[in-house]
N, CA, C and O atoms as a Maestro MAE file, in Angstrom:
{
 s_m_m2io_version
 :::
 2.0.0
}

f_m_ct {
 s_m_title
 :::
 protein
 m_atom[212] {
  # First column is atom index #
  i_m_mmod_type
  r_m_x_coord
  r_m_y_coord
  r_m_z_coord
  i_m_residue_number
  s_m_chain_name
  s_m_pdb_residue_name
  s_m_pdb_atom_name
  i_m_atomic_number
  :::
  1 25 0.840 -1.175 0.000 1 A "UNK " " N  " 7
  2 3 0.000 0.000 0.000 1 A "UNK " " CA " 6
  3 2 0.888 1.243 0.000 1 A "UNK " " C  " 6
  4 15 1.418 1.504 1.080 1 A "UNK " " O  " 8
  5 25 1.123 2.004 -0.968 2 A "UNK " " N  " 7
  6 3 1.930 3.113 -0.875 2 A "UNK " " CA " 6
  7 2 1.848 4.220 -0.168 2 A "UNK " " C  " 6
  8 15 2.743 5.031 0.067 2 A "UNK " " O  " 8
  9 25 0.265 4.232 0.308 3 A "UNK " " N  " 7
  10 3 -0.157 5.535 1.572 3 A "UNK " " CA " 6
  11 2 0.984 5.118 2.366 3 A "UNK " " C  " 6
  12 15 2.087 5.664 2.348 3 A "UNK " " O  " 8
  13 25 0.447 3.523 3.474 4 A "UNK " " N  " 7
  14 3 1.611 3.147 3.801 4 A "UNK " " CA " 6
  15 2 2.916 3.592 4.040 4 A "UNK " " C  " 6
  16 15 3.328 4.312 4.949 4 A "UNK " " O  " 8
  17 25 3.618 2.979 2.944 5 A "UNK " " N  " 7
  18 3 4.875 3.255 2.259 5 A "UNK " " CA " 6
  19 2 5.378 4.580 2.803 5 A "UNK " " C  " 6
  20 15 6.349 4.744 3.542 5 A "UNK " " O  " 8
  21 25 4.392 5.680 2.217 6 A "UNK " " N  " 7
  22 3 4.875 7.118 2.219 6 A "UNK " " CA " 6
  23 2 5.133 7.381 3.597 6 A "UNK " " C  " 6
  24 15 6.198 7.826 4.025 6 A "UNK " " O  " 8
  25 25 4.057 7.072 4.328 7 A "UNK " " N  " 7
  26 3 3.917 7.741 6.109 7 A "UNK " " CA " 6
  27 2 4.735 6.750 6.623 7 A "UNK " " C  " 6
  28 15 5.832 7.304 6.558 7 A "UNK " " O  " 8
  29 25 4.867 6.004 6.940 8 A "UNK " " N  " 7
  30 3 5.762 4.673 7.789 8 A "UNK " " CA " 6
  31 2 7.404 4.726 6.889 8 A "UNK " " C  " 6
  32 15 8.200 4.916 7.808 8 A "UNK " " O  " 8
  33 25 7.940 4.673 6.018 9 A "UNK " " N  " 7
  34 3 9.044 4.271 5.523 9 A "UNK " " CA " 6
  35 2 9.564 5.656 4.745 9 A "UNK " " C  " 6
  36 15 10.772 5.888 4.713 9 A "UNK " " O  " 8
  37 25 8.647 6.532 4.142 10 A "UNK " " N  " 7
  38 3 9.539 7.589 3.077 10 A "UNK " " CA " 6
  39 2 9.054 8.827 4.259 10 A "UNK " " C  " 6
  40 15 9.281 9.932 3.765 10 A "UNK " " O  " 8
  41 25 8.651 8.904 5.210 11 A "UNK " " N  " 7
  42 3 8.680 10.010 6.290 11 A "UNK " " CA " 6
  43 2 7.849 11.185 5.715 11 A "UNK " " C  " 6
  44 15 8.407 12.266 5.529 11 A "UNK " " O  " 8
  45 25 6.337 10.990 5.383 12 A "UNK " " N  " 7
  46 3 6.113 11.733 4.836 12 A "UNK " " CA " 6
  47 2 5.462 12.970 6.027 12 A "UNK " " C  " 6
  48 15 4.929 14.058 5.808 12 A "UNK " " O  " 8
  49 25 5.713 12.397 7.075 13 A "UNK " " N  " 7
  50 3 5.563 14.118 8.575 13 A "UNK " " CA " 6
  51 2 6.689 14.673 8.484 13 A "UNK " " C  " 6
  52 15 6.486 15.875 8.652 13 A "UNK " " O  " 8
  53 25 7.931 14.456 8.286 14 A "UNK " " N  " 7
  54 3 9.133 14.957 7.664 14 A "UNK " " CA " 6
  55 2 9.087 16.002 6.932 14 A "UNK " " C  " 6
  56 15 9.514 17.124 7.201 14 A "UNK " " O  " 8
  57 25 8.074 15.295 5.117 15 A "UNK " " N  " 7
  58 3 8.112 16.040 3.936 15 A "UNK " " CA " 6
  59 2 7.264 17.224 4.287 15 A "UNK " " C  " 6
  60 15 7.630 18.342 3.922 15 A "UNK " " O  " 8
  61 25 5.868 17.019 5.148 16 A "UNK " " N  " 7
  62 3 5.129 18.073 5.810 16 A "UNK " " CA " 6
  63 2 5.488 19.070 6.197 16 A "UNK " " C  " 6
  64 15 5.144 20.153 5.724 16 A "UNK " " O  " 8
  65 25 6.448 18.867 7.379 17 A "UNK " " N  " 7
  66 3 7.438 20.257 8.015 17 A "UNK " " CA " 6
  67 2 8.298 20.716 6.990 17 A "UNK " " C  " 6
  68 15 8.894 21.573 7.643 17 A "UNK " " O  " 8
  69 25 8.729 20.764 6.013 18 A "UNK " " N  " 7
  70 3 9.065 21.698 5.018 18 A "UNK " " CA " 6
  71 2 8.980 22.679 4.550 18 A "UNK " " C  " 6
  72 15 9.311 22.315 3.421 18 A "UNK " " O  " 8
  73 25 8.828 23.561 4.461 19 A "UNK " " N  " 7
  74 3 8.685 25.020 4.071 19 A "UNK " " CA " 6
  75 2 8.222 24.861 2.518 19 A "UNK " " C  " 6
  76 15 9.133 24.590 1.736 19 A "UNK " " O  " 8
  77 25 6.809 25.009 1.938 20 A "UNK " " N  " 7
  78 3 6.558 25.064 1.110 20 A "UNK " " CA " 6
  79 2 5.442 24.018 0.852 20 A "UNK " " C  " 6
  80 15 4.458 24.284 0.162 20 A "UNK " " O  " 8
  81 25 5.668 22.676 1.508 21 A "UNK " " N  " 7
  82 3 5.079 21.503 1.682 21 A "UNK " " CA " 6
  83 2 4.284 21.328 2.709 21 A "UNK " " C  " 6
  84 15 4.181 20.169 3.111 21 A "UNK " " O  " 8
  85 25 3.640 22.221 3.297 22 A "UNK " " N  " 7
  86 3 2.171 21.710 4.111 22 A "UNK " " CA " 6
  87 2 1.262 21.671 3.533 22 A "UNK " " C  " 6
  88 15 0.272 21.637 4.263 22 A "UNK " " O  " 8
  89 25 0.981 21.652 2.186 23 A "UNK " " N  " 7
  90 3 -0.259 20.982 2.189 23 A "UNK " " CA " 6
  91 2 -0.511 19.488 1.704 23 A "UNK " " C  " 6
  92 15 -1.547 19.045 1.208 23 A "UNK " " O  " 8
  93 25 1.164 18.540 2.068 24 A "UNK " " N  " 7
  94 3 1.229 17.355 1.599 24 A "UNK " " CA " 6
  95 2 0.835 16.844 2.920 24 A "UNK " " C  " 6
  96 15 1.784 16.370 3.546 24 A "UNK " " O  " 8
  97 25 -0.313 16.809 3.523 25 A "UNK " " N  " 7
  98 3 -1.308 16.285 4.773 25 A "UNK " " CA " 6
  99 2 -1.293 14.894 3.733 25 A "UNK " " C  " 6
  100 15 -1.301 14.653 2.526 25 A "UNK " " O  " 8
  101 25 -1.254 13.884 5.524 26 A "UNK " " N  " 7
  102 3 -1.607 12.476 4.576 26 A "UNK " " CA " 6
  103 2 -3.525 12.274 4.029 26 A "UNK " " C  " 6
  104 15 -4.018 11.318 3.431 26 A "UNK " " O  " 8
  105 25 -4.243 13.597 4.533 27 A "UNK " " N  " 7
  106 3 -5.601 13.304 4.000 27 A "UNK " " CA " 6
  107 2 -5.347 13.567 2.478 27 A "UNK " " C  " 6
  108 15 -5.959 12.963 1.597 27 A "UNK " " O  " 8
  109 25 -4.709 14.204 2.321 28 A "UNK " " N  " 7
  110 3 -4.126 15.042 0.791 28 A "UNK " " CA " 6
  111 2 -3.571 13.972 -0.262 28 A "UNK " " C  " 6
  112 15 -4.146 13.767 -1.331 28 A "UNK " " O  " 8
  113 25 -2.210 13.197 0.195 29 A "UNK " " N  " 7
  114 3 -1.700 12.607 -0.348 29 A "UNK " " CA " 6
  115 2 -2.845 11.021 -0.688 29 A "UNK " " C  " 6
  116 15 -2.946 10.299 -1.680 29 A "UNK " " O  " 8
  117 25 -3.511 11.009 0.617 30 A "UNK " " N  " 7
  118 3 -4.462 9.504 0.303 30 A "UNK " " CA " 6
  119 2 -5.600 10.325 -0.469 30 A "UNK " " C  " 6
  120 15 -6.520 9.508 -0.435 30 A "UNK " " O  " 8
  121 25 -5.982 11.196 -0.993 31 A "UNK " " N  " 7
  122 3 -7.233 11.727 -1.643 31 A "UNK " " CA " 6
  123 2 -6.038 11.233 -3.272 31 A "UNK " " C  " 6
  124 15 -6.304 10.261 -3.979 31 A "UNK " " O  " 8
  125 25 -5.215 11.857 -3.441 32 A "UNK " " N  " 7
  126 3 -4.662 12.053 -4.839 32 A "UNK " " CA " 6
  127 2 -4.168 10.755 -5.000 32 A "UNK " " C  " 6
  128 15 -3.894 10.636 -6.194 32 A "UNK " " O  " 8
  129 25 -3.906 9.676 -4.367 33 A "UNK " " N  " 7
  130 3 -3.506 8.244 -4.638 33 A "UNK " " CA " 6
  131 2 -5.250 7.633 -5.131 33 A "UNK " " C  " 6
  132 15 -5.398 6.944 -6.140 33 A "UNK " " O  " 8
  133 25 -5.937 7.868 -4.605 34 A "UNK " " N  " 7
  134 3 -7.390 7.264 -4.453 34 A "UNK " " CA " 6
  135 2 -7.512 7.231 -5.914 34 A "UNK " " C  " 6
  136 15 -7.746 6.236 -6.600 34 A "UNK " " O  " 8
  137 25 -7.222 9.113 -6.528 35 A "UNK " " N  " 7
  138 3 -7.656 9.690 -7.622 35 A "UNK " " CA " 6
  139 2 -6.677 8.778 -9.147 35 A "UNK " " C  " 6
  140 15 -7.057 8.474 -10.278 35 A "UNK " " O  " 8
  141 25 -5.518 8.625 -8.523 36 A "UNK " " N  " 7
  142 3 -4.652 8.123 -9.241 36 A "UNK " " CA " 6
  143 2 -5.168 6.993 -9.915 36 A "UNK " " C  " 6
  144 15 -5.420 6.801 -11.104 36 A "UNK " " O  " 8
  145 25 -5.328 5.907 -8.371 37 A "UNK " " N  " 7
  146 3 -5.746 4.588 -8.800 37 A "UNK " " CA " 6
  147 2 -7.323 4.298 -9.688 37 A "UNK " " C  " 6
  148 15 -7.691 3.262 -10.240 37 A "UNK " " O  " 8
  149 25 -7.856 5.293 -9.599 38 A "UNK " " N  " 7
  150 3 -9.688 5.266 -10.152 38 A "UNK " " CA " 6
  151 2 -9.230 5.758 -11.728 38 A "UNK " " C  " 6
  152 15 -9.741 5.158 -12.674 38 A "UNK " " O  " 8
  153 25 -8.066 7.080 -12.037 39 A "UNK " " N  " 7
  154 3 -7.471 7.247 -13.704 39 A "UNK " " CA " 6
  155 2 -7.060 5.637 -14.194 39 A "UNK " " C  " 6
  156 15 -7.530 4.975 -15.120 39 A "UNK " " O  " 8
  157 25 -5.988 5.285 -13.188 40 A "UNK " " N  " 7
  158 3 -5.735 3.908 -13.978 40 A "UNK " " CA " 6
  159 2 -7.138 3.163 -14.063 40 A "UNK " " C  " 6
  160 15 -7.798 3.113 -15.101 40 A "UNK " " O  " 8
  161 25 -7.463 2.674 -13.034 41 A "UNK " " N  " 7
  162 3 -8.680 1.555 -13.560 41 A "UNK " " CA " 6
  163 2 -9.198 1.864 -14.286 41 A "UNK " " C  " 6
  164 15 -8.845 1.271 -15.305 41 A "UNK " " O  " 8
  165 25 -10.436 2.970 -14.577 42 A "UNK " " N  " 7
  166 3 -10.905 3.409 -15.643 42 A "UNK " " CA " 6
  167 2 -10.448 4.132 -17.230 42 A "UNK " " C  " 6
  168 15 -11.107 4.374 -18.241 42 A "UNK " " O  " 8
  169 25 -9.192 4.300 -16.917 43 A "UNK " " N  " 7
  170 3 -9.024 5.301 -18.464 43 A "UNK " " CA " 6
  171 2 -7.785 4.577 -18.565 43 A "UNK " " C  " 6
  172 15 -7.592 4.364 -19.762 43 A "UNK " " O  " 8
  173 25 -6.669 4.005 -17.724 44 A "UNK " " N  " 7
  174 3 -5.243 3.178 -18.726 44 A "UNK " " CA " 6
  175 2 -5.796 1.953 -18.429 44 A "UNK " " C  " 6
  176 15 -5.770 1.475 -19.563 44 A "UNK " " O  " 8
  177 25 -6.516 0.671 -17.398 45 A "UNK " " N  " 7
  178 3 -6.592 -0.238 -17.408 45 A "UNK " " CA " 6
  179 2 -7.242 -0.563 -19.116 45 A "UNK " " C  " 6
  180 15 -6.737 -1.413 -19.848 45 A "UNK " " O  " 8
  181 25 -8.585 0.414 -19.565 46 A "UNK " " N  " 7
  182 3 -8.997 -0.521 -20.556 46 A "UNK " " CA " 6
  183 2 -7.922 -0.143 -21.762 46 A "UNK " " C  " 6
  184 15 -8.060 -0.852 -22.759 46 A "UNK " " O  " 8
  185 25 -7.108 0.633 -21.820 47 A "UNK " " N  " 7
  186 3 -5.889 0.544 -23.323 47 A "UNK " " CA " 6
  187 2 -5.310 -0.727 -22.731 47 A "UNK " " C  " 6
  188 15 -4.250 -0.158 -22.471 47 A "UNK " " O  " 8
  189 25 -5.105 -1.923 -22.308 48 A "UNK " " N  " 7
  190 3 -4.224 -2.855 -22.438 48 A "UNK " " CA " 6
  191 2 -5.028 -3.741 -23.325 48 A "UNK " " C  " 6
  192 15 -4.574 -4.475 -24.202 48 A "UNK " " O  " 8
  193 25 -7.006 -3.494 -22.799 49 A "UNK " " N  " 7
  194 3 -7.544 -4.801 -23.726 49 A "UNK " " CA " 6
  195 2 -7.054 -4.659 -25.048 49 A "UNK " " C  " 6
  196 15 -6.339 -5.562 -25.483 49 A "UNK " " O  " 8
  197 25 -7.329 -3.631 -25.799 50 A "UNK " " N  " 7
  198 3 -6.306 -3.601 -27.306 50 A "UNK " " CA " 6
  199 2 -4.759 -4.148 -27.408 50 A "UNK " " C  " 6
  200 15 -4.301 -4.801 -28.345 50 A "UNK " " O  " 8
  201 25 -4.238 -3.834 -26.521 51 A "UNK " " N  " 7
  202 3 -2.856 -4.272 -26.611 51 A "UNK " " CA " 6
  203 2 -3.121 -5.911 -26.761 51 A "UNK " " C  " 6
  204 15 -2.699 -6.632 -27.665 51 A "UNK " " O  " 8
  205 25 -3.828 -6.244 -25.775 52 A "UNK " " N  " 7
  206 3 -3.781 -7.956 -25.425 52 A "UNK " " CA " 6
  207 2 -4.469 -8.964 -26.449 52 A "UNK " " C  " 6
  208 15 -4.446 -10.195 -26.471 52 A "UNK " " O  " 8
  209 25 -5.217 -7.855 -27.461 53 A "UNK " " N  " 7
  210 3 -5.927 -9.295 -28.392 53 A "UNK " " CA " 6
  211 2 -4.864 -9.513 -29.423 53 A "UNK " " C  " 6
  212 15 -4.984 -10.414 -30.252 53 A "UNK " " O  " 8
  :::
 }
 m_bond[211] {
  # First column is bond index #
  i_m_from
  i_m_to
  i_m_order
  :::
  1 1 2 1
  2 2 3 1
  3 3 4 2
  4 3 5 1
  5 5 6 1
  6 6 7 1
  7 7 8 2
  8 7 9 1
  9 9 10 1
  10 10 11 1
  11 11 12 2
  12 11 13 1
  13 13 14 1
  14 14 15 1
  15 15 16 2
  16 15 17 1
  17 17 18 1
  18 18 19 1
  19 19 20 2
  20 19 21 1
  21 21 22 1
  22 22 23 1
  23 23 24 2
  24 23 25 1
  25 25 26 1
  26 26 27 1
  27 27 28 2
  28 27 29 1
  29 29 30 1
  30 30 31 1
  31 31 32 2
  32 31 33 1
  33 33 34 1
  34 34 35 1
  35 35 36 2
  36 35 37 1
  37 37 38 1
  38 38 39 1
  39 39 40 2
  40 39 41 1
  41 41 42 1
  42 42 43 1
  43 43 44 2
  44 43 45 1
  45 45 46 1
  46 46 47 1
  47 47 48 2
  48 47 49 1
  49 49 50 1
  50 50 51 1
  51 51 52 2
  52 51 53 1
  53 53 54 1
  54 54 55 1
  55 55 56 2
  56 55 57 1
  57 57 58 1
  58 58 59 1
  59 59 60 2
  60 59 61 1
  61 61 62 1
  62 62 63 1
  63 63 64 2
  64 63 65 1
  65 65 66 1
  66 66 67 1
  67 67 68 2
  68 67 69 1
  69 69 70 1
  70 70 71 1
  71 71 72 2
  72 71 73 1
  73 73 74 1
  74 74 75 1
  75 75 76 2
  76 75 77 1
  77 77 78 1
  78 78 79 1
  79 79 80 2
  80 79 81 1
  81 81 82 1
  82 82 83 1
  83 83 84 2
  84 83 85 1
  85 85 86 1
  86 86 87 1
  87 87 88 2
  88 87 89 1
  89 89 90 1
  90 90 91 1
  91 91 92 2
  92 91 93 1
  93 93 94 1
  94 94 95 1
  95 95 96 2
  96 95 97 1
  97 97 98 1
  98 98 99 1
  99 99 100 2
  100 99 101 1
  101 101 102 1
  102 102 103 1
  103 103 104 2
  104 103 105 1
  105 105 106 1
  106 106 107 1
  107 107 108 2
  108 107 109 1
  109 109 110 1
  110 110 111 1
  111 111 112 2
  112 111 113 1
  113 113 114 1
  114 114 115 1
  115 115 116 2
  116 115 117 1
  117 117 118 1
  118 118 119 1
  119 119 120 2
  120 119 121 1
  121 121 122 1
  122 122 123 1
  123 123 124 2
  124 123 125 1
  125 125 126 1
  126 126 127 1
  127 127 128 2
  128 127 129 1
  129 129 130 1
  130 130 131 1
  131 131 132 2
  132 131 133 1
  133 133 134 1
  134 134 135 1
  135 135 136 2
  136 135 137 1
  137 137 138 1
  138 138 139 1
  139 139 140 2
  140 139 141 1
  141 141 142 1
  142 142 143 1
  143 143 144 2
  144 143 145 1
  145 145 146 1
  146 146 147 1
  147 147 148 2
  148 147 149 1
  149 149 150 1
  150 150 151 1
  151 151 152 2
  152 151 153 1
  153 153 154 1
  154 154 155 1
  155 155 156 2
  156 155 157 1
  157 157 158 1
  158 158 159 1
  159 159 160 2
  160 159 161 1
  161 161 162 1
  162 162 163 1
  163 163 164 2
  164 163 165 1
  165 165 166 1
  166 166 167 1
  167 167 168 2
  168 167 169 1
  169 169 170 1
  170 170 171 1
  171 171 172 2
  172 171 173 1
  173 173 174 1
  174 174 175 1
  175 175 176 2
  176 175 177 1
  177 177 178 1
  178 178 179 1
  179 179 180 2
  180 179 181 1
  181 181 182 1
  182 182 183 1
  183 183 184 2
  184 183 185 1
  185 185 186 1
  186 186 187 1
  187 187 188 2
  188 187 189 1
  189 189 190 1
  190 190 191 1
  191 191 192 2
  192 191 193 1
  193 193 194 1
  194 194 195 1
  195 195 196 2
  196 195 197 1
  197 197 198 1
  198 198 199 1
  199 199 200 2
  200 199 201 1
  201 201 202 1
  202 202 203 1
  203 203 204 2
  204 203 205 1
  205 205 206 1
  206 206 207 1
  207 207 208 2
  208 207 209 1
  209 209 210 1
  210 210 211 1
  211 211 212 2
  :::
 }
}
């Protein structure tokens, strides 16, 4: 799970305290992963069925 990933292993309360970077809140970062994963499923998952026949 890369939310995960980010907060537990890549320090993303770290990337927060940054000067420039508060608004990388993990509600923020898990809203734009959510958004990410719903582009792939719907708009790149179906370009592979062409690739695959």
């Amino acid at each position: 799970d890369m939310l995960f990933v980010m907060n537990e292993l890549a320090g993303l309360s770290a990337v927060n305290a940054l000067p420039g970077c508060e608004d990388a809140t993990p509600e923020t970062v898990e809203a734009v992963l959510e958004e990410n994963a719903r582009f792939c499923s719907e708009v790149i998952a179906p370009l592979n069925f062409t690739g695959d026949k």
